[in-house]
KOLMARTOR-197590 format. One record per residue (C-alpha): x, y, z. Coordinates in nm, 3 decimals. Example, Ala and Ser with C-alpha at 12.3 -4.5 7.8 and 13.67 -1.06 7.14 Angstrom:
<miros>
MIRO      xx      yy      zz
MIRO   1.230  -0.450   0.780
MIRO   1.367  -0.106   0.714
</miros>
This chain:
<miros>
MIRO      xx      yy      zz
MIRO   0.905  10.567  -7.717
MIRO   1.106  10.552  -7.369
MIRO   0.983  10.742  -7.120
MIRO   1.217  10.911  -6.929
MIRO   1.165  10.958  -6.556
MIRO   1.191  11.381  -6.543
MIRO   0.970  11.314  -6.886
MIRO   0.724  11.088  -6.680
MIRO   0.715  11.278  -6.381
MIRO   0.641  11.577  -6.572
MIRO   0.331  11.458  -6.726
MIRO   0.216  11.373  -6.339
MIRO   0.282  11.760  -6.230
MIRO   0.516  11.647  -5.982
MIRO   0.822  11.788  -6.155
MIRO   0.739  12.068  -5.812
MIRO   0.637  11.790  -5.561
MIRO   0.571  12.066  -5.322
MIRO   0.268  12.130  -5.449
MIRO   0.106  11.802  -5.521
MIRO  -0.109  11.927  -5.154
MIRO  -0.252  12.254  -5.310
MIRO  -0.581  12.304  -5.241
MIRO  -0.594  12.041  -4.937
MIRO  -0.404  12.275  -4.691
MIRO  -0.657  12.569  -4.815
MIRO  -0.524  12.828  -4.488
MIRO  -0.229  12.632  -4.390
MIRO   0.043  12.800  -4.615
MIRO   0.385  12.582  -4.608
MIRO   0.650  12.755  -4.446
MIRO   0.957  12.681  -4.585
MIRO   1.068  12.406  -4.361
MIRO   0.757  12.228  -4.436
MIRO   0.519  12.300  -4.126
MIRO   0.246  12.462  -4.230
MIRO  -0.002  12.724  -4.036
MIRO  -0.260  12.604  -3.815
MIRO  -0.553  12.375  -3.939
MIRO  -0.898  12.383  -3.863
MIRO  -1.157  12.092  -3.935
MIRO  -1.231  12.210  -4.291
MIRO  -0.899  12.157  -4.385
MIRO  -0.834  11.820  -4.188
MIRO  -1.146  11.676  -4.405
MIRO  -0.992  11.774  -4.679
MIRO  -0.714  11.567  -4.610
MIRO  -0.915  11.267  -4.526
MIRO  -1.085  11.327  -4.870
MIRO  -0.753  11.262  -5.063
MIRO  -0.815  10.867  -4.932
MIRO  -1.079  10.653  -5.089
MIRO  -1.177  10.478  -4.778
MIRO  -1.570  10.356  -4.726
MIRO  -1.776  10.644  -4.586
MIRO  -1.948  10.364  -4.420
MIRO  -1.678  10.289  -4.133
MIRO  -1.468  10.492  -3.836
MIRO  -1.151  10.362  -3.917
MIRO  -0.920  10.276  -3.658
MIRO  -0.720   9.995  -3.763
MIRO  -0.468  10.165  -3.952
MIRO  -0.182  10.053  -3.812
MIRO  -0.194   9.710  -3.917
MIRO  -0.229   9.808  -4.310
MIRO  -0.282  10.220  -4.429
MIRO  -0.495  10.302  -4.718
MIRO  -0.311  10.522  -4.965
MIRO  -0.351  10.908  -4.996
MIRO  -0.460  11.004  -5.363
MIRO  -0.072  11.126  -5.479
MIRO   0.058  10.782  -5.363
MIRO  -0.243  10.603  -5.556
MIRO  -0.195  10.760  -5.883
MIRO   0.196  10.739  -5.900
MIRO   0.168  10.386  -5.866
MIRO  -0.067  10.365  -6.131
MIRO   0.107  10.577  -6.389
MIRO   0.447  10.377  -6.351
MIRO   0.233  10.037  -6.331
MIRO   0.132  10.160  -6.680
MIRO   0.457  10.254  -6.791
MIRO   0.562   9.883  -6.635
MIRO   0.323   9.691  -6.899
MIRO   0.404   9.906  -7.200
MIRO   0.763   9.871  -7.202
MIRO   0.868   9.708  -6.855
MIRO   1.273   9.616  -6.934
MIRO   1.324   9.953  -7.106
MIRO   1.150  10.139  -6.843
MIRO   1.292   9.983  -6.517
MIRO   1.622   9.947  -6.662
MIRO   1.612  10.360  -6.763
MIRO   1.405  10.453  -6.411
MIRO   1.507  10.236  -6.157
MIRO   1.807  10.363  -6.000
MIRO   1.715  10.759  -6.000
MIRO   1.375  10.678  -5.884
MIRO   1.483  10.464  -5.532
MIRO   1.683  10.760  -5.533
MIRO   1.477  11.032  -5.541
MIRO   1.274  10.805  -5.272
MIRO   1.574  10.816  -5.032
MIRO   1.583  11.218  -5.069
MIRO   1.243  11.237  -4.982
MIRO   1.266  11.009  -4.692
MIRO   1.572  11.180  -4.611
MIRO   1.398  11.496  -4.609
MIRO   1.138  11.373  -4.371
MIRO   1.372  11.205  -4.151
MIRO   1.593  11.518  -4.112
MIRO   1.832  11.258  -4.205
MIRO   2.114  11.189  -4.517
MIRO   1.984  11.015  -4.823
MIRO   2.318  10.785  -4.796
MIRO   2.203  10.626  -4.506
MIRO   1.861  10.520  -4.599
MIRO   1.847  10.165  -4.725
MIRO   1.484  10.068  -4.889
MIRO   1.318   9.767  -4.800
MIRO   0.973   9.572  -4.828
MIRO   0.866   9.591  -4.472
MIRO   0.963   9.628  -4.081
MIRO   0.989   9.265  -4.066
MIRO   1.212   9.211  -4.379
MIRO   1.442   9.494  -4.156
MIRO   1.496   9.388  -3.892
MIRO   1.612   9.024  -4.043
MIRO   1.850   9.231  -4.222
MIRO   2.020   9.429  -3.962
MIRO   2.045   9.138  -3.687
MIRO   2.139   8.894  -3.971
MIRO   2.422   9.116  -4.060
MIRO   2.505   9.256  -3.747
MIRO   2.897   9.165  -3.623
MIRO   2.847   8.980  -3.301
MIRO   3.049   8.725  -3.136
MIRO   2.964   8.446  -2.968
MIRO   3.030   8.520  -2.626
MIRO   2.840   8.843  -2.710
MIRO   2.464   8.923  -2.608
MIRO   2.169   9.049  -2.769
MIRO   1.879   9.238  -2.489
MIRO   1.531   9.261  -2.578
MIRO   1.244   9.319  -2.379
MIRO   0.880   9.090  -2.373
MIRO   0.719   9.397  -2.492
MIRO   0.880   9.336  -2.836
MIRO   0.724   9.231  -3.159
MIRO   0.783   8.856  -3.279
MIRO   1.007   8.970  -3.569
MIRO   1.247   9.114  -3.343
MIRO   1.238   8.790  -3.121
MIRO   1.272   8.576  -3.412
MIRO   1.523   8.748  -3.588
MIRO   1.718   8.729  -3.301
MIRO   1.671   8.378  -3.224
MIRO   1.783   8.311  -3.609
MIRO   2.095   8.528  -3.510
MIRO   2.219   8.391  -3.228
MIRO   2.169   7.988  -3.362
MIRO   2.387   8.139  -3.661
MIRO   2.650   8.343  -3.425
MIRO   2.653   8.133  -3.111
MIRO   2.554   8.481  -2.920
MIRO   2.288   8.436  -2.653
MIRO   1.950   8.604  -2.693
MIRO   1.811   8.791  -2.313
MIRO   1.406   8.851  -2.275
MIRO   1.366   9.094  -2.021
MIRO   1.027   9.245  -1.899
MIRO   0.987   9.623  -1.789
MIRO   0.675   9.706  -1.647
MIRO   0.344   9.474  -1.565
MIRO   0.122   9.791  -1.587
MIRO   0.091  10.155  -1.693
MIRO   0.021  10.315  -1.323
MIRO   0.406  10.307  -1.278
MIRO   0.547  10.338  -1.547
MIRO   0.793  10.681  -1.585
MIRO   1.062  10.777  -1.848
MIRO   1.311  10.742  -1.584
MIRO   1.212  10.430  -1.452
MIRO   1.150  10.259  -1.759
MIRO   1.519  10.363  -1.877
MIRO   1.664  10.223  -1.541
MIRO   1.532   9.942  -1.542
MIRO   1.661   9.886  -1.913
MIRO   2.018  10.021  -1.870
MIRO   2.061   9.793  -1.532
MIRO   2.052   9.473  -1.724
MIRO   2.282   9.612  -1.980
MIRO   2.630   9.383  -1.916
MIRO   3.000   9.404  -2.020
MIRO   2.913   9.160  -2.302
MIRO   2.575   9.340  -2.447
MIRO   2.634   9.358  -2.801
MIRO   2.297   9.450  -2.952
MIRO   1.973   9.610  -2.760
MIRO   1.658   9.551  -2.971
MIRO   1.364   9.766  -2.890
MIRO   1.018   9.868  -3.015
MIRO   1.015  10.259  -3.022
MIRO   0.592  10.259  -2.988
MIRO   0.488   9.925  -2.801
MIRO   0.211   9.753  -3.059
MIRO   0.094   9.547  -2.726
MIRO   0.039   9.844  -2.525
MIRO   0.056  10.171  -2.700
MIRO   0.360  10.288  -2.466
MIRO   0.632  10.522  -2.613
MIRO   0.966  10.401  -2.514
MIRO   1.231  10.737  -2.417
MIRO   1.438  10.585  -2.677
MIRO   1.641  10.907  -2.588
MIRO   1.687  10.831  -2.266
MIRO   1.845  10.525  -2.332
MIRO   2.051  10.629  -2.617
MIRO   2.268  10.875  -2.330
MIRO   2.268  10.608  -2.071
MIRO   2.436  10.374  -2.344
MIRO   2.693  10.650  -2.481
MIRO   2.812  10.673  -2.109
MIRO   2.839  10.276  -2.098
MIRO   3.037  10.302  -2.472
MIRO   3.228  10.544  -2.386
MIRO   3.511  10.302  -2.294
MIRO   3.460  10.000  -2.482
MIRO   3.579   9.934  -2.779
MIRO   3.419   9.944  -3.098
MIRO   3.366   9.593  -3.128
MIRO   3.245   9.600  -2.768
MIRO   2.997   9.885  -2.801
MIRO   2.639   9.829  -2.717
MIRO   2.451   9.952  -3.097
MIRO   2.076  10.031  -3.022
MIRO   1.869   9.903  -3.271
MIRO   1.488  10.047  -3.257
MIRO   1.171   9.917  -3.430
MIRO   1.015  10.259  -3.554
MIRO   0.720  10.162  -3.739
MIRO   0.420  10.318  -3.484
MIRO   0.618  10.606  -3.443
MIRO   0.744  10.722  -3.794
MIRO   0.436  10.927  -3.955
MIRO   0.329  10.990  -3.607
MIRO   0.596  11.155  -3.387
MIRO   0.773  11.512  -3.497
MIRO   1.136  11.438  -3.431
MIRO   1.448  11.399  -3.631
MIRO   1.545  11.015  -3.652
MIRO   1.878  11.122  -3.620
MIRO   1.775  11.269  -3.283
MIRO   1.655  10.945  -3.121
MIRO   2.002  10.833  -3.078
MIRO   1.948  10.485  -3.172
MIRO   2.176  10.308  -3.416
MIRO   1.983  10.178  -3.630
MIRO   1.598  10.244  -3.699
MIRO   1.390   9.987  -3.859
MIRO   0.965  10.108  -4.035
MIRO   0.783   9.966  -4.254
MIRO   0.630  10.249  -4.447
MIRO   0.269  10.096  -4.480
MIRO   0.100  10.198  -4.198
MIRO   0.185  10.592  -4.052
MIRO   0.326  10.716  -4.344
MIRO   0.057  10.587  -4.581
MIRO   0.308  10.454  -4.811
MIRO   0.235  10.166  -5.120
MIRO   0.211   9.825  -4.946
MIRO   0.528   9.621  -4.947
MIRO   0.754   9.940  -4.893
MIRO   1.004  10.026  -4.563
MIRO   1.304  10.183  -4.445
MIRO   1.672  10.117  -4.241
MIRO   1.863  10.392  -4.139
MIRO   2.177  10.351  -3.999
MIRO   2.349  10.584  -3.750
MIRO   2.713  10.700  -3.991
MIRO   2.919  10.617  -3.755
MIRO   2.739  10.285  -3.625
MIRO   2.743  10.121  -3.992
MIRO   3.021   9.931  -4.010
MIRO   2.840   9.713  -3.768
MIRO   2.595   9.595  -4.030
MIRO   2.693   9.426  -4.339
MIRO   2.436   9.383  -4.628
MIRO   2.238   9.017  -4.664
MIRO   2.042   8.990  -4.994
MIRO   2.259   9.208  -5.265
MIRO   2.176   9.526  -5.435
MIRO   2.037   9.633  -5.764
MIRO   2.185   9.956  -5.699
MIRO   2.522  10.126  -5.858
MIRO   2.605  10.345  -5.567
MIRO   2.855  10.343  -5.302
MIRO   2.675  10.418  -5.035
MIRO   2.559  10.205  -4.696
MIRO   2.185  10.262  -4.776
MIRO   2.215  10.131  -5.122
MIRO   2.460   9.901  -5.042
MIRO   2.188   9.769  -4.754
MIRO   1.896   9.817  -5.046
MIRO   1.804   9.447  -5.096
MIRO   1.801   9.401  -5.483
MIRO   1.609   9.148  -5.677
MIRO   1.288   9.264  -5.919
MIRO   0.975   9.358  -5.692
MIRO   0.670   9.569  -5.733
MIRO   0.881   9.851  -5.817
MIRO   0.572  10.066  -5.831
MIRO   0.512   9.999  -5.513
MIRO   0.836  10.133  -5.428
MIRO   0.877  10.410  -5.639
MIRO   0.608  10.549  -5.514
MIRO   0.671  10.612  -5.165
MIRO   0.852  10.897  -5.224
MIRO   0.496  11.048  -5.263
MIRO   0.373  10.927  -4.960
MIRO   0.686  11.118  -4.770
MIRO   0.611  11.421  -4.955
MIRO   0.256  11.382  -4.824
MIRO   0.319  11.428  -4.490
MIRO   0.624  11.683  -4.557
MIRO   0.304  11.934  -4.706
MIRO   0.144  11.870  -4.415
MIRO   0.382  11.936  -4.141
MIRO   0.583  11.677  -3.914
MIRO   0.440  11.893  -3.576
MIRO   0.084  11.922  -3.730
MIRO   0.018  11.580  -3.766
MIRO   0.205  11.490  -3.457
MIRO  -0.036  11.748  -3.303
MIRO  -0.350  11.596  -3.485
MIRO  -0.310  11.235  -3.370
MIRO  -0.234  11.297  -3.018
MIRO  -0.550  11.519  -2.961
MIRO  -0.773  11.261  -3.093
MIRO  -0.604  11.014  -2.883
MIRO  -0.632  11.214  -2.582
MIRO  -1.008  11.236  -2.661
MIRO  -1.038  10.887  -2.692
MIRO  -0.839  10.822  -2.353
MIRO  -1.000  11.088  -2.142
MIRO  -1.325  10.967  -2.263
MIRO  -1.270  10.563  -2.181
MIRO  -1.076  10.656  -1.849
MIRO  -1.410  10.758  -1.757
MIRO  -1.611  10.438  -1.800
MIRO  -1.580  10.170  -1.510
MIRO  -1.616   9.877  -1.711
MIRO  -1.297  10.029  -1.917
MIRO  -0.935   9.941  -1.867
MIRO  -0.656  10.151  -2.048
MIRO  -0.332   9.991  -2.064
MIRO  -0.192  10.271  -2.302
MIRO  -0.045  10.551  -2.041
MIRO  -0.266  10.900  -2.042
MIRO   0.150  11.104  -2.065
MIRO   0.167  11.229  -2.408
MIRO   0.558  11.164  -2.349
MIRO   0.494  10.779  -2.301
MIRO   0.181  10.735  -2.536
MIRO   0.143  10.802  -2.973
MIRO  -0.100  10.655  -3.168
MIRO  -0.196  10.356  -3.056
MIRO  -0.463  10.299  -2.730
MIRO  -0.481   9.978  -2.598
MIRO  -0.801   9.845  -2.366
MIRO  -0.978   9.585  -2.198
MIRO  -1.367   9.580  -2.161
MIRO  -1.475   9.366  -1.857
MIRO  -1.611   9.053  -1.947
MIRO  -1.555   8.999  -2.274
MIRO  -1.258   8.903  -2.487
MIRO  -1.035   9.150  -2.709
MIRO  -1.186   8.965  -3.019
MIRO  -1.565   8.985  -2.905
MIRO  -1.504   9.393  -2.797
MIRO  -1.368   9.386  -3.151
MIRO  -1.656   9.226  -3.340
MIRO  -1.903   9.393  -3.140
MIRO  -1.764   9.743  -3.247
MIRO  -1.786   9.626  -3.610
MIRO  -2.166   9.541  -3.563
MIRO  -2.121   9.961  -3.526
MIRO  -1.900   9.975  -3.859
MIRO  -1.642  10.058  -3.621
MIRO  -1.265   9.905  -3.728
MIRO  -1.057   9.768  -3.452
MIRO  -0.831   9.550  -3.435
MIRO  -0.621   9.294  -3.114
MIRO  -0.284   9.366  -3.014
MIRO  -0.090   8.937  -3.127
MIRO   0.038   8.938  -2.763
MIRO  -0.014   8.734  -2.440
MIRO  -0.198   8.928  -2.258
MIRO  -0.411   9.007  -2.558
MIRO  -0.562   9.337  -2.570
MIRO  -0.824   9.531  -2.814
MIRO  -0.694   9.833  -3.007
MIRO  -0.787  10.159  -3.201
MIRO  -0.540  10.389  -3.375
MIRO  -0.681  10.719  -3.423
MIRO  -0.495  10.894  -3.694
MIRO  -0.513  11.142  -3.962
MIRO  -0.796  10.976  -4.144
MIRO  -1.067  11.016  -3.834
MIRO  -1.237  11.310  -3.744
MIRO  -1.329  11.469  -3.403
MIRO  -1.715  11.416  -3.491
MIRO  -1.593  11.027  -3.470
MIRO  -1.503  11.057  -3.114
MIRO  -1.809  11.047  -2.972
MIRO  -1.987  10.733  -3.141
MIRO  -1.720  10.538  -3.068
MIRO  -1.730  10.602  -2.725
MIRO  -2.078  10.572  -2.691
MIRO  -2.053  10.231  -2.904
MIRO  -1.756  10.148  -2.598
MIRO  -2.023  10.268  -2.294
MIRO  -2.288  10.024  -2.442
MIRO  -2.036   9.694  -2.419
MIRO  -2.091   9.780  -2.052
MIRO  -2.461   9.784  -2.011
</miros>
């Protein structure tokens, strides 16, 4: 017997996905844009309930690799089952209305258009596929910054062996004290040039926890575009992965491009799962690399890499969207920055503590970077995990140890870790 995919989501009870949260958000009725009432801790442990992490550790690693919220766990497993009783008959019935119904539901998160969502397997696998296809000549540029991840300095280099285009590395600050919106934009925009084709940046810096004004840049380049040519326009491409699932902003209101996440980390999504949106008029930039599986006509599935994969995996994200949509975008943009102001307010306080994530909400998310005198990143790191505390080092030079507080911690875990950080000092 086929299952059908309104037949198989159906016997989930997420034919109404809206209320696959009931009974988590016990006083925080939805409104109907998605932001629910206010939440006190009762209800914010009943979110961390709906994940089956060990009781045994504070969690604050999850930016390298999420665990998955209980809706996200069990649609995986019900289409894994469906998989290995009748895989061909089920993929080739489910596949293509089910990455759909994944780009509505990102789309719905993003405040963006289905059309221009392309599904992929990770950030990294991204950004490969927008600077691989990217049209760029040779006596063209691409701009980056140190602060960027590998993958966008690798894809890059790939790119510009490929296009003859030259790659720039420039840095923009040596430490938080200084650092401003408007500086950090000037300094970017002034090493912009007549021949800058691409600008790669990182929207939430993994190395130091700084939120670039991705804003601020995206005016400062439409004044630059505004008489170039379209070949000749400067296309802002931004690494989004520590900010998606943590910041309450349409994507479409960055400015940018193109936005590259992995959906593995924030957003709680199935492993192997991410996203590439792409500005509407900015996508004839981009041409596709690997091709699609899909039938449509659109850039996102046009941009969808095809091939067979943990489809799963991927079919279940859509949950993990709808997750946070229950939720509420500005609640759990609220949530994460109060713990992280708690964390930072209560290290800025210790002597033997270094921040090098900036205390400005407007420059800061998730992520708080740190140094502990005398000792390395990976020694404050196992030393915490003597306390069942998870950290983790930012893969940079300078290295630096890390916690992401996020949805999954608790205010009562505040305080032992910062006790835990006061006794590296004694």
């Amino acid at each position: 017997m086929t299952l059908s995919r309104r037949d198989f989501l159906l016997s989930l009870g997420l034919g109404a996905t809206a209320g696959t949260l009931q009974g988590v958000v016990a006083c925080g009725k939805s409104t109907a844009n998605g932001q629910g009432a206010g939440k006190g801790s009762d209800e914010w442990e009943s979110i961390r309930a709906r994940f089956a992490l060990s009781p045994d550790y504070i969690h604050l690693a999850g930016l390298l690799i999420a665990s998955n919220p209980d809706p996200v766990r069990k649609t995986i497993e019900e289409h894994r089952k469906a998989l290995n009783e009748n895989p061909a008959v089920y993929v080739l019935d489910n596949n293509v209305e089910l990455q759909r119904e994944v780009r509505r539901a990102a789309a719905k998160y993003m405040g963006v258009e289905s059309d221009d969502i392309a599904l992929t397997d990770s950030t990294t696998m991204g950004l490969a596929l927008v600077y691989n296809g990217v049209k760029i000549r040779g006596d063209q540029e691409m701009l980056t910054t140190d602060h960027d991840y590998y993958s966008t300095h690798e894809s890059l280099r790939y790119k510009a062996a490929r296009s003859g285009a030259s790659v720039r590395e420039i840095p923009l600050y040596e430490g938080i004290e200084p650092v401003s919106e408007s500086r950090i934009v000037k300094r970017l925009i002034s090493e912009v040039r007549p021949n800058t084709r691409v600008i790669a940046l990182t929207w939430v810096h993994s190395s130091t926890g700084l939120k670039f004004p991705i804003r601020g840049v995206a005016d400062a380049l439409a004044e630059i575009n505004r008489n170039r040519n379209d070949d000749d326009r400067a296309l802002l491409f931004v690494d989004g992965v520590h900010g998606l699932g943590v910041e309450d902003i349409d994507i479409s209101a960055l400015g940018c491009d193109f936005f590259i996440a992995g959906t593995h980390k924030w957003m709680f999504g199935p492993r192997g799962t991410g996203i590439v949106w792409g500005a509407p008029q900015s996508q004839a930039a981009v041409s596709p690399t690997i091709p699609t599986f899909s039938h449509g006509e659109g850039w996102g599935e046009t941009m969808s890499p095809g091939g067979y994969k943990p489809f799963e995996h991927l079919w279940a994200l859509a949950q993990a969207f709808e997750f946070h949509q229950e939720i509420g975008r500005a609640h759990v943009t609220n949530r994460i920055h109060s713990l992280n102001r708690k964390f930072k307010e209560g290290m800025a306080e210790m002597s033997h503590v270094k921040l090098h994530t900036p205390m400005e909400e407007n420059l800061s998310a998730g992520t708080i970077c740190f140094e502990v005198d005398g000792m390395s990143p990976e020694q404050v790191v196992d030393r915490l995990m003597e306390r069942n505390i998870v950290a983790s080092t930012t893969p940079y030079s300078p290295s630096y140890a890390r916690i992401a507080p996020g949805l999954i911690n608790s205010m009562s875990e505040v305080e032992p870790v910062l006790q835990a950080l006061q006794k590296l000092g004694s």
